[in-house]
N, C-alpha and C positions, 0 to 999 in steps of 0.2 A: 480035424484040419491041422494039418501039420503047421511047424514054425514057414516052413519056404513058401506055404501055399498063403499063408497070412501075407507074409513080404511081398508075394506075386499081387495079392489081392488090393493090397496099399498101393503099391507103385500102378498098378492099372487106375485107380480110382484117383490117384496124382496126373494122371494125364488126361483130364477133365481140361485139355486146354480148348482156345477158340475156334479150331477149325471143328473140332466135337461138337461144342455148341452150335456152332453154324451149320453141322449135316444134321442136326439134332433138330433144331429149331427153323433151319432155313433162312434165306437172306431178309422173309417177311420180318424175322425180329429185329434185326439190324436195320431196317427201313421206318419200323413204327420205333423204336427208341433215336432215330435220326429224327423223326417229327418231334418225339418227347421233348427232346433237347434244343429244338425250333421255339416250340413252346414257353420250354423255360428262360430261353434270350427273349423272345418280345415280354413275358414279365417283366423280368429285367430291366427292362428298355420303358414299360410302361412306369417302375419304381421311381426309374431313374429322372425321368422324364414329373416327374412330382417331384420329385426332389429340388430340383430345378427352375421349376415355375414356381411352390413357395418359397424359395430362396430369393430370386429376382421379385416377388410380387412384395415380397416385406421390406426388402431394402429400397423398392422404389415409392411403396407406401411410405415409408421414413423420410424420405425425399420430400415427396408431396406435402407432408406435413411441416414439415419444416420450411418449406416456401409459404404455405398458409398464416404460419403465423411465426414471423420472421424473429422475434425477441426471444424465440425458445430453442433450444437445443434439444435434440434427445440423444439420449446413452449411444454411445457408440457400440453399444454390446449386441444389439438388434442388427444392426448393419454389419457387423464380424459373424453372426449366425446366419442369415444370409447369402455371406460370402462362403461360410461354411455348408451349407444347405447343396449351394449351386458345388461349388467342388466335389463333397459326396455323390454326389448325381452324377457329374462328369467321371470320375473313379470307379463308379457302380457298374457304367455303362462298359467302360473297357475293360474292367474284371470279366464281366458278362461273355463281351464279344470273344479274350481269349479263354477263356473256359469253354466257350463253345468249339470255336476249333478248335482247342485241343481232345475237345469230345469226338469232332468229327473225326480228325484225324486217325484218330482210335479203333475209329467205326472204320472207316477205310482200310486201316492193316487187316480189321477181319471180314475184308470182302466185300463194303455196303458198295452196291451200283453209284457210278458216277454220278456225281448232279452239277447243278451248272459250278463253273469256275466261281460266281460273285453271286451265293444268297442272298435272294431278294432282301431277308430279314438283316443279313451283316452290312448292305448296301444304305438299309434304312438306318441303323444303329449307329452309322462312321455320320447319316446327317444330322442326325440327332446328338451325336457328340458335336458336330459344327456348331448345331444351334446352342447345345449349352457352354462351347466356350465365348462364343460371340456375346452369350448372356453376362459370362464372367467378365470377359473384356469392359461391355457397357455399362459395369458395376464400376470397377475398378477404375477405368477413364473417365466414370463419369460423362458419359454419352449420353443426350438426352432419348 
């Protein structure tokens, strides 16, 4: 094998791009790694969503304690991890959600069939950011 047939054989084995994979593999693969990626936002969204509720359930634990027995204070350092807690959550989730489109987006340059405009999953994920900044808010405001 001569040097030009090496160079031929390299530059073929360089144009391993998407539309290759996609006559190779078909749109079935771009379809099951669209669910993959479905997948790993509701993770995501489930982490995030713990994150969240022990963040809110410790500082309003601190609360509650502290009406109970009115002469005591406790460390403020419990109520800033909390606060910490819920904003990781809130951060995790919007990481998630654009990581996801930008996966899908991806998927779509090489061809995945259309699906609805508003996944159900990114639908659920925008309310579950609602809820946990309404959680940060009733922190911070001190909302009962």
């Amino acid at each position: 094998m001569g040097q030009e047939d090496k160079q031929r054989v390299l530059q073929e084995n360089k144009q391993t791009s998407a539309a290759w994979v996609l006559e190779r593999l078909g749109v079935f693969a771009l379809v099951r790694t669209a669910f993959s990626s479905e997948r790993s936002l509701l993770s995501w969204m489930r982490t995030s969503v713990s994150l969240y509720t022990f963040g809110f359930t410790l500082t309003k634990f601190i609360d509650y304690l502290e009406k109970q027995q009115v002469d005591i204070q406790y460390s403020s350092g419990l109520r800033r991890l909390g606060l910490a807690l819920i904003f990781v959550g809130i951060l995790v989730i919007v990481l998630a959600v654009v990581e996801y489109a930008r996966r899908l987006r991806k998927m779509k340059q090489l061809g995945l069939p259309a699906f609805s405009p508003f996944p159900l999953a990114v639908c659920i994920a925008v309310a579950l950011l609602l809820v946990g900044i309404a959680a940060l808010m009733a922190i911070v405001f001190n909302w009962p």
